[in-house]
N, C-alpha and C positions, 0 to 999 in steps of 0.2 A: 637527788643525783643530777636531774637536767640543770639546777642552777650551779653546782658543781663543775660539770663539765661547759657551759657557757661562758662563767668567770675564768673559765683558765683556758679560755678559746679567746676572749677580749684581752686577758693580761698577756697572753705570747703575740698577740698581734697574726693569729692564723686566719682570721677574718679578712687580712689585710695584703695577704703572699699572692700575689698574683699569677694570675694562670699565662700558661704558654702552648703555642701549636699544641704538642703533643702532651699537656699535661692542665689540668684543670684542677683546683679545691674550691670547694662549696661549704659552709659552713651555717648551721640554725640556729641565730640569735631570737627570730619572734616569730618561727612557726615555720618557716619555710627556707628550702636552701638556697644558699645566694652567694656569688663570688664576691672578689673585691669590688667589684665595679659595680653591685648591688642588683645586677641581672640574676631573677631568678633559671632554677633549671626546669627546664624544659619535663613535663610532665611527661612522655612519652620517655626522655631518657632515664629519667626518676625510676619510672618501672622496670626498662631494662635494667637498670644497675638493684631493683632489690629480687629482681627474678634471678642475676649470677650470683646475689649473696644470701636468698632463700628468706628474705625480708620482708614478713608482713605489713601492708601497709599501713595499718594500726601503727606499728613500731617506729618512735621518732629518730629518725638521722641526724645527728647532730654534726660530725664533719664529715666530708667525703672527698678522698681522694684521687687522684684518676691520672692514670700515663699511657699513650697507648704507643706503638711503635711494630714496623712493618717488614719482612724478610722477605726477600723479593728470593720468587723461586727461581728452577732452573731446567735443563732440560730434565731432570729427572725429578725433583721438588715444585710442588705447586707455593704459589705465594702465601705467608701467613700474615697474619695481623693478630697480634697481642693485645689484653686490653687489662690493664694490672688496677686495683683500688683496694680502698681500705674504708671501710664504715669504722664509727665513732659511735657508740651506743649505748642506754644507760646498764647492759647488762656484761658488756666487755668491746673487743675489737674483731672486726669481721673481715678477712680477707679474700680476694678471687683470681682469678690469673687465668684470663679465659684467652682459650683459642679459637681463631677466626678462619674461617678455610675451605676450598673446595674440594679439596683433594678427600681421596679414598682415604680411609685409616688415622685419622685426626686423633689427633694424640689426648690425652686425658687431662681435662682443666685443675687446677691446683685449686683449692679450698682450704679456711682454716677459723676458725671461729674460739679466740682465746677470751674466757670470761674474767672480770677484774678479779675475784675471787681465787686464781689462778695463780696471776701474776706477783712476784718478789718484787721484782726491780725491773727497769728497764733502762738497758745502756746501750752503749753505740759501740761498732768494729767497722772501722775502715778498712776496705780493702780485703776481707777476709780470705785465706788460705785454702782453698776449698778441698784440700789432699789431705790436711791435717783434722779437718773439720769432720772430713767424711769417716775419720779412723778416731775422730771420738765417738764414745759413748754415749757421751753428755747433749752431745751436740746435736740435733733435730732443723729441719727446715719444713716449710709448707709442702706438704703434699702433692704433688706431681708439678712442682714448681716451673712453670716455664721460663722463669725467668735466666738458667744457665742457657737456656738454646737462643738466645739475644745478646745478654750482655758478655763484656769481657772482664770488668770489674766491678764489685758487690763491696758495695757499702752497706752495711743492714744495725738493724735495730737488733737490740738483743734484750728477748724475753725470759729473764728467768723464773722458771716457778719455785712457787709460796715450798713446795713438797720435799723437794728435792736439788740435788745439783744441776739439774736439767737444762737446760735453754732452745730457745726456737730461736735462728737465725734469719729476719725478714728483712729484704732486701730493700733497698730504698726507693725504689721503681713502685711499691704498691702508696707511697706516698708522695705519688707526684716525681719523683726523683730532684727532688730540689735543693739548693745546695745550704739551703738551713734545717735539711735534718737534725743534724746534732744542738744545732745552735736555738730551735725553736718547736721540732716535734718532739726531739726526744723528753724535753721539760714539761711540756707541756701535756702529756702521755701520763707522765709521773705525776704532775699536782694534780690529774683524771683521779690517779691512783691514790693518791697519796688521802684526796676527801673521799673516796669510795672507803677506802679502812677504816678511816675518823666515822664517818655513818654506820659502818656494818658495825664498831664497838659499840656506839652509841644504840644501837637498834638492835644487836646482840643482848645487850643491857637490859634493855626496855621488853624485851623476848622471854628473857628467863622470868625477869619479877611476874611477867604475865601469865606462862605456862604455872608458875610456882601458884600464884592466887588461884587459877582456875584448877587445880590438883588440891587444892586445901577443899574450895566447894564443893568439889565432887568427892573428893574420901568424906568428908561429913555430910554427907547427905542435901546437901542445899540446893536443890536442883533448880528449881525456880531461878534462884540469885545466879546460879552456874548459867542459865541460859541466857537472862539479863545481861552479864559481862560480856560475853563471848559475842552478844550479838550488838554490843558499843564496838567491839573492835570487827567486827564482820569487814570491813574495806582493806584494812593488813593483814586478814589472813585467808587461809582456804583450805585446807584439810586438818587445820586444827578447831576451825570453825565447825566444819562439820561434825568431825568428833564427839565435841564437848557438850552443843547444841542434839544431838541425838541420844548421847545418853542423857541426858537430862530429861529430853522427852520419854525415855525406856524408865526413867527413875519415877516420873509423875504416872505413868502408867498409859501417857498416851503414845500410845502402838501404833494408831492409824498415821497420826502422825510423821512419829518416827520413821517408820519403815517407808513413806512414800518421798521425808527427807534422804534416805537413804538411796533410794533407787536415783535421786536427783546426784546425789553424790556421786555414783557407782558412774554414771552416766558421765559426767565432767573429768572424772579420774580418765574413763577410755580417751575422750578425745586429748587427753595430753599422753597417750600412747606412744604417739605417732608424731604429735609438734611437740611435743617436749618432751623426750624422753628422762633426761634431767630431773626435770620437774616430777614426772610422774615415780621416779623408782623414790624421790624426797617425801612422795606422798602416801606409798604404799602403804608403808608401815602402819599408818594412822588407819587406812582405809582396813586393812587387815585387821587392828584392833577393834574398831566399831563394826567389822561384818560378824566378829566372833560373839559380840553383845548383843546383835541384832538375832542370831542365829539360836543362841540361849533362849532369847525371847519369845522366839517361835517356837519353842522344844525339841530343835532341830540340833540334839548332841553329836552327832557326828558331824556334821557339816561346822560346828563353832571347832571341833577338834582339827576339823584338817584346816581351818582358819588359822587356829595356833601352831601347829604342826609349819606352815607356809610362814608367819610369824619366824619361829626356829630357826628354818632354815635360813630365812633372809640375813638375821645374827649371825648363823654360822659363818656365813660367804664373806660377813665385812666384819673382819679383824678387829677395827677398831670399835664396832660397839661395846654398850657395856655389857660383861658376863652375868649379871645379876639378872638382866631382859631376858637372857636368853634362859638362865633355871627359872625366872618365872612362867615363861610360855611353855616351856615344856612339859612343868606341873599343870598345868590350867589344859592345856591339852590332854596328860595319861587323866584330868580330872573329867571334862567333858568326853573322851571316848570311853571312861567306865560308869558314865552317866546312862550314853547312850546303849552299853551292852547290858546292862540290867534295866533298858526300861527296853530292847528290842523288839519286845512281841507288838509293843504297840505302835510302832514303826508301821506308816503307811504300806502294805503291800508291793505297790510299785515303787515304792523307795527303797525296796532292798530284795525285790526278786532275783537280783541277780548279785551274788558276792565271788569273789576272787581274794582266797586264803592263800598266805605269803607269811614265810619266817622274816617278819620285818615289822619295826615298829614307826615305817614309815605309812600315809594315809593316802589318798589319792578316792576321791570321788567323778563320776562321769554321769552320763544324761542317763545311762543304762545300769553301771555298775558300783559296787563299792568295795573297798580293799579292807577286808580282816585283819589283826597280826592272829598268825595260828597257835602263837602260847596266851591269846586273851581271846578266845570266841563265846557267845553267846549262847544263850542254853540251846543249841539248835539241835537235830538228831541230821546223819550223814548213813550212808547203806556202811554196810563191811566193809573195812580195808578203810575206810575215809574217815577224816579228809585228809588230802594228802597236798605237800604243799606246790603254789604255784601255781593253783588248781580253781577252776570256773564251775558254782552250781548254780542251781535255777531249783527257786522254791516250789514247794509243792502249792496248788491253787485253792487248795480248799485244808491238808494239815501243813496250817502255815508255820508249823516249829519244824519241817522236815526240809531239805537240801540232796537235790539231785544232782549229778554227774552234767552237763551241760553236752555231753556227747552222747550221752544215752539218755537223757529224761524223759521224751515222749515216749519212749519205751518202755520207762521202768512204770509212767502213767499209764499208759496202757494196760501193765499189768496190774496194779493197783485195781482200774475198773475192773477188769474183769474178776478177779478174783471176790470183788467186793457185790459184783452182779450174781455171779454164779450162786456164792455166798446165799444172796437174797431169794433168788429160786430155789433153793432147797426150805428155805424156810417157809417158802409158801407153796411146800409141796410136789416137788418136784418129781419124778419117778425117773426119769432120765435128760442128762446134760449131753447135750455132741458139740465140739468147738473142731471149726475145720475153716483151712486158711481159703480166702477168696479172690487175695489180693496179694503181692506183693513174696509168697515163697515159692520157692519148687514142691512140685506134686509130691515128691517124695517123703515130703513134710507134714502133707494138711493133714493126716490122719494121726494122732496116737492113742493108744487105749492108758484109761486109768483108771483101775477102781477103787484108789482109796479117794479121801473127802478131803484132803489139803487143798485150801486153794494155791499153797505155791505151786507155778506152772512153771519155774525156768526159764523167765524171758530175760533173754541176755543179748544187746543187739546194739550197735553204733546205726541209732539214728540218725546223729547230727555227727560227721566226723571228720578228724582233724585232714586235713589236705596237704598229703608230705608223701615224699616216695618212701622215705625211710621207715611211714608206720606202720608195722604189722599190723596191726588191729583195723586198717584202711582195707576196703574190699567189696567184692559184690556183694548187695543184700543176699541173695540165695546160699554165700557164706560163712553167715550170722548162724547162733547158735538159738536162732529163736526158735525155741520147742514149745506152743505154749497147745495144739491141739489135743483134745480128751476123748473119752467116750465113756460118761459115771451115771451109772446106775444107782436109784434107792428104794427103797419101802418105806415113806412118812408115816409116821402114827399121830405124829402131833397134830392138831390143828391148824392148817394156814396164819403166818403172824408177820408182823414187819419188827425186822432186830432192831434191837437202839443202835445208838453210836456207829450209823452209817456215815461216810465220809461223803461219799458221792451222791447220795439218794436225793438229797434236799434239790440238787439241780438240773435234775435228769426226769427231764420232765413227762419220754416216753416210759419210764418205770415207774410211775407215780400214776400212770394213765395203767400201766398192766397190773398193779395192788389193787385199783379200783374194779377195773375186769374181775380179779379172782378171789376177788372178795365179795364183790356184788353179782358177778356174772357167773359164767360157767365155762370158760375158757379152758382147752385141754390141751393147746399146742402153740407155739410161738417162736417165732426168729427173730435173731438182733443181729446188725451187724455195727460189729465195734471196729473202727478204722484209729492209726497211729495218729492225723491228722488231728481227729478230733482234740487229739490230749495237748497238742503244740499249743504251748502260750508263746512264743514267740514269732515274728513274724522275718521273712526274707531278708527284708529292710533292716531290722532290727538286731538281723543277725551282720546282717555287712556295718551296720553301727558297734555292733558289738566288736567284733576285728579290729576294726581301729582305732577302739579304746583300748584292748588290751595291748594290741603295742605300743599304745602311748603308756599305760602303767609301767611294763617292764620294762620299757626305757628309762622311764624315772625314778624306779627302784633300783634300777641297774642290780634286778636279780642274774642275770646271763648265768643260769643253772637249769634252765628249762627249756627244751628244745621246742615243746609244743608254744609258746610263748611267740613263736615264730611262724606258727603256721598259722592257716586259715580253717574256720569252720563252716561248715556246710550242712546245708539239709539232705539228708537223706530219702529214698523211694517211701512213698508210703505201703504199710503193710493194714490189710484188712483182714479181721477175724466173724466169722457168722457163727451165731452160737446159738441152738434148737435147743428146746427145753418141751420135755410131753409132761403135763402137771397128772396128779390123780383126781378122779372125779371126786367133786364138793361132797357127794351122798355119800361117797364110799368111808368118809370119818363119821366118828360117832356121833357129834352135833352140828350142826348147821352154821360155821363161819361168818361171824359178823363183824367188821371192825366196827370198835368202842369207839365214839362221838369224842371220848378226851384223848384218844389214838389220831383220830384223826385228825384233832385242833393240833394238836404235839407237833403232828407231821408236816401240817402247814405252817405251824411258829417257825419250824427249823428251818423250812425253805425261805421264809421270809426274812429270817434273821440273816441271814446269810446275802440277801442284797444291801445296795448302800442306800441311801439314804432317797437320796434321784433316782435311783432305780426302781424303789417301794412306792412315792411317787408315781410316777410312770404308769408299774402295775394297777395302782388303782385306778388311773386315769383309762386306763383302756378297761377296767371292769364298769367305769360310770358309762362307759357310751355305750356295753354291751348290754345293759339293759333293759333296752326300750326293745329293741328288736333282735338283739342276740348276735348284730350284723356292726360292720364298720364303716358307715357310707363314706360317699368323698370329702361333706364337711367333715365330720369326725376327722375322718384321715390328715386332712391339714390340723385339724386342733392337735392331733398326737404328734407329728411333723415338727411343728412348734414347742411339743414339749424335748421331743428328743431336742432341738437344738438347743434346748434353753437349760438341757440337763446332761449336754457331752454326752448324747446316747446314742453310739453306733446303729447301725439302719440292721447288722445282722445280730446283735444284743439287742432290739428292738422286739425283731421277730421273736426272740428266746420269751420275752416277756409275754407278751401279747400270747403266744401257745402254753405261758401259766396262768396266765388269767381265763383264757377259754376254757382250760381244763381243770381250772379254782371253781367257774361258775358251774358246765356244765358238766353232766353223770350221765354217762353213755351205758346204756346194758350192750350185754354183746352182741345182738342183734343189729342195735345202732350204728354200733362199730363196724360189721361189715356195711349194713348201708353207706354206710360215710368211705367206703373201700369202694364200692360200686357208684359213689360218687361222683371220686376224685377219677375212678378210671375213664367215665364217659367223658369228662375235659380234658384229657389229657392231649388228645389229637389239636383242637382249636379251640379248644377254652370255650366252648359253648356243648345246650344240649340240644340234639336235633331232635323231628319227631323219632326218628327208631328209639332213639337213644330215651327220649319219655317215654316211649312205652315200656322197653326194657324196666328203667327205675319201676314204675310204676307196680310193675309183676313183683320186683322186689321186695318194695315196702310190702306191699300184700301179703308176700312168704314170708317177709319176718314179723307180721302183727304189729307193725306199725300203721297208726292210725295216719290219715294225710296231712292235717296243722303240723305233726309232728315232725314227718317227711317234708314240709315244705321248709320248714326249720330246719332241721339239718341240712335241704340243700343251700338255702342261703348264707349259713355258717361256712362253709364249705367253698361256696364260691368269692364269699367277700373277706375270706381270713388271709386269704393268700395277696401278694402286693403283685401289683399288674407289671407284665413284663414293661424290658424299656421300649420295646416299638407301641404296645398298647398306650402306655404312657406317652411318647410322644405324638399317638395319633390324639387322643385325648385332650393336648395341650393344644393341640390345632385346632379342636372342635370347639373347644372352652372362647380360642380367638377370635373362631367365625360368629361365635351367636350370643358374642359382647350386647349389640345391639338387638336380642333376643329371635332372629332371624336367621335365615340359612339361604341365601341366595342359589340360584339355579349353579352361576360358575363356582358359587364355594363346595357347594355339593358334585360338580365334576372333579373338584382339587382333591374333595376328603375321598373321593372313588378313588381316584389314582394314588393317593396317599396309601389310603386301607390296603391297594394290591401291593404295591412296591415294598410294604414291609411287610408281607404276609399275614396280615388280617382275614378273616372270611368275613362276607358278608353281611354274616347271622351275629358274629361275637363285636363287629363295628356298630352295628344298630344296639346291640346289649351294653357297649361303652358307652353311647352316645343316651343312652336311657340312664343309664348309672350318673351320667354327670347333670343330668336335666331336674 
């Protein structure tokens, strides 16, 4: 195309037209622009003129036109200066019409950027009628053209487009206003035109035979040869390159490959977002084909479906595709969304904890959510009445085939545990249940009597709730219909036993500590208190992400049937339940309760099964350091520090771990178990034990027949399992800086005094930190 456009810049002799006061042409025969007089321009004005026509400087100017002309104000107008041009370029014609001005209220520069590709013809009107002009249809001019606030008569160029009857009227002022328009640009415009068609058939040509050979390699299998080809023409092309060259890589099997071609892909598509819009919606379609192949590949069926689905609709919107594309993508879509509903159970957890069922067979995925059609859902289970459509649930965390209400789920968790706790106390003997509210009802509540054994309690309660005046079901917690307090009574005859096919048991690691009690121990009384909180897998954040995904879906389903679709969801007060259980004495059954050795392997599989991978991991890593001394020093501590980062393991999923491994290794009688209560209480004050406070322990261990090694082990367990507050910590990290150099200077020891007060340290638990890090 540049040599195109140069030959019919030499044959009209535009190289040659000379400039005037108010008008100047520049033309690029060998790199650079230059008038008749063989003066280059001025690089300073170079840039002004591609910053009014949005002209990278990469991109070559081949002619450039320029008239500028000045309207002197008056007492009520400030003075303007115009400044009109025209770029010549290999992709079409660029025009500007900028205004110059001090004045307030500067009126809107004119812009027009017509690609060859566009263009029919192009002819010339003298003199144009601009009353007639304006009452055509047909008839179109540049965009806030300033060119009527200056002249009085409009010579213009007339562009018609390839499309239609159409034409742009451009007046002769964006080309110098010279008086060989017609006689020398208009021709000269046209043989731009005339070799831009001759190339694009010719390249057209040469376009199909190549798509047609790389579509023969790839339907037969030849992927090799498929990537060979494609990467001979890699310099003419760019989203068909990519394309054909990725699946080729998906065909041979290399994945790693592929997909990180991909991401390079994904990545080049954004940035012609924004500079090429053009370019980017020409490239979609391809980009959209190979994410649905790459998405296949990952066994990610839903995500290749809403691929195709986006596919779909892009055909829908342009007319002129072919209809054949579009029943292909639609099939290839209902194919990979009924790929992805019969294989859903194995669907990552967090990639479909949260769904949103809709009578629509359109898809839409987000960072949080994914979109069902409700006549095609997966084997999932929903409560009564559900699902219903238009409607948001949130999976159960542990029966991951169930689906909660999103406005009540930690509620309806909540009752789950409990019901599944209670459950477990009777099987291990219970003689009497009391569940009384702590937190979050009115008094009038915390009590009810029940004495049969169901564990359904009636919890019915908008946890998380929509935020509308118009919802009845919006309100104060106090009310909620949450009835869930008891007061059950029994007579076990059984033996103490742990039920199979607990849901919640495997992760609940203070019930796994009370089996062990009443199995091994002699325990006859015991409190829990179960909070709403606990049961929340969502977080705050998560729910404000959540919100404005769903109005981004029901905007683009344009369901407008759903009122709630429109509101905001919210977390709710939390509600706490305590729940007292009196067991019957061990003696008082016929034999002597022992859990079975493969009872208790069982019980450990199922909790272990039930972490991932990194998590199991982890567990073990903090049972190898607890071996030596049953304690977690501060190396340890950085070693596990390092594991959580290196295994995405939360600092409060940490702690969860680390309190199954202590209570995997060690077996507390119930004796020990108070000691470790008498413990924990002497630190509560400052995290240290003073002398009262050893003598007290000391009485203790005595009264429960624990020997000293014994007690001196559980008080170490006890103080080094817990993670040191943030001021301990950072007085710590102070201490660590002072005695780099294995020393402790007189002024460092005045800093760490004043340090220790100011965050509340005592004296006793600063020397106990400073011993812990030495």
């Amino acid at each position: 195309m540049e040599n195109v456009i140069r030959e019919a810049i030499k044959k009209f002799g535009i190289n040659k037209l000379q400039s005037r006061n108010v008008a100047d042409i520049y033309t690029n025969l060998d790199g650079e622009l230059r008038n008749s007089q063989g003066g280059a321009l001025a690089r300073n004005e170079e840039s002004r003129v591609r910053g009014w026509h949005g002209i990278d400087k990469s991109t070559p100017i081949y002619a450039f036109f320029y008239y500028t002309k000045t309207k002197e104000g008056d007492f009520f107008t400030a003075t303007r200066t115009y400044h009109f041009s025209c770029c010549v370029l290999e992709t079409g014609v660029s025009f500007a019409g900028i205004i110059q001005t001090d004045a307030w209220g500067k009126e809107e520069d004119g812009h027009l950027f017509i690609s060859w590709s566009e263009i029919e013809e192009i002819g010339y009107t003298p003199n144009i009628n601009l009353d007639i002009e304006n009452n055509n249809p047909n008839a179109y001019f540049v965009p806030n053209d300033p060119t009527f606030a200056v002249m009085d008569k409009f010579y213009c160029l007339t562009f018609h487009s390839v499309e239609d009857s159409s034409y742009i009227n451009v007046p002769d002022v964006y080309f110098a206003a010279t008086s060989f328009t017609s006689e020398r640009i208009k021709p000269f415009l046209n043989e731009v035109l005339d070799g831009y068609d001759e190339l694009y058939e010719g390249n057209e040509e040469w376009y199909k035979e190549l798509i047609n050979e790389l579509n023969i390699l790839k339907d037969k299998q030849r992927y090799q040869e498929l990537i060979d080809r494609v990467e001979e023409e890699e310099e003419d092309l760019f989203e068909e390159y990519y394309f054909y060259k990725i699946y080729g890589l998906l065909g041979l099997n290399y994945q790693y490959e592929a997909f990180k071609l991909f991401e390079v892909f994904k990545t080049e598509l954004e940035k012609l977002k924004d500079e090429e819009p053009d370019q980017y919606r020409a490239s979609l379609p391809w980009y959209l084909m190979i994410e649905a192949e790459v998405y296949k590949a990952k066994g990610n069926g839903y995500e290749s479906a809403y691929s195709y689905d986006k596919l779909a609709n892009f055909y829908k919107e342009n007319s002129t595709q072919n209809r054949d594309a579009l029943t292909f993508y639609e099939a290839e879509k209902e194919k990979s969304y009924n790929n992805f509903i019969n294989d859903f159970h194995k669907v990552d957890y967090q990639d479909r904890k949260i769904i949103t069922v809709s009578k629509t067979e359109s898809l839409f995925k987000s960072n949080h959510l994914i979109l069902l059609n409700m006549g095609n859902l997966p084997k999932i289970h929903f409560p009564i009445t559900h699902p219903k459509i238009d409607h948001t649930y949130v999976c159960h965390p542990y029966k991951t085939d169930s689906y909660l209400p999103i406005e009540n789920y930690d509620y309806e968790l909540l009752n789950d545990r409990i019901n599944e706790y209670c459950y477990l106390l009777q099987c291990l003997g219970a003689t009497s249940i009391t569940i009384e509210n702590s937190r979050g009802e009115s008094k009038d509540t915390q009590k009810h009597n029940n004495t049969k054994r169901e564990a359904e309690v009636g919890l019915r309660a908008n946890s998380i709730k929509f935020n509308s005046e118009n919802d009845k079901r919006t309100g104060d917690l106090s009310k909620s219909t949450l009835k869930i307090g008891r007061n059950q009574s029994f007579n076990p005859t059984k033996k103490p036993f742990v039920p199979e096919n607990l849901v919640w048991l495997a992760n609940e690691i203070g019930w796994q500590r009370l089996i062990d009690q009443r199995m091994s121990g002699n325990i006859l009384e015991h409190s829990e208190f179960m909070s709403s909180t606990q049961s929340q897998v969502l977080t705050n954040s998560e729910i404000s992400d959540i919100n404005a995904e769903l109005s981004i879906l029901f905007a683009t389903i344009k369901v407008g049937r759903r009122k709630e679709s429109e509101q905001k969801i919210e977390t709710n007060s939390e509600v706490e339940w305590k729940i007292n259980v009196v067991f019957k004495p061990m003696e008082a059954f016929d034999e002597v309760v022992v859990v079975p050795v493969e009872e208790k392997k069982q019980l450990k599989q199922i909790s272990q099964n039930l972490l991932s991978d990194e998590e199991q991991q982890y567990l073990e890593g903090v049972k190898f350091v607890l071996e030596d001394d049953a304690i977690i020093d501060d190396k340890e501590r950085v070693y596990l520090s390092e594991m959580c980062k290196k295994f995405n393991i939360n600092a409060e999923r940490a702690k969860e771990l680390e309190e199954k491994a202590i209570a995997q290794i060690h077996t507390f009688t119930e004796n020990e178990l108070k000691y470790l209560e008498d413990i924990k209480f002497t630190l509560e004050d400052d995290g240290t034990i003073d002398d009262k406070e050893r003598i007290y322990l000391d009485e203790m261990y005595k009264k429960y027949n624990i020997n000293p090694d014994r007690a001196k082990l559980l008080e170490s367990i006890v103080i080094n399992r817990g993670d040191l507050s943030k001021e301990e910590k950072e007085y710590l990290e102070k201490f660590k800086i002072f005695t780099a150099d294995g020393t402790v200077s007189d002024r460092e020891r005045r800093i760490l005094n004043r340090l220790a007060n100011l965050l509340g340290i005592s004296e006793e638990r600063a020397i106990e930190l400073e011993k812990r890090s030495s």
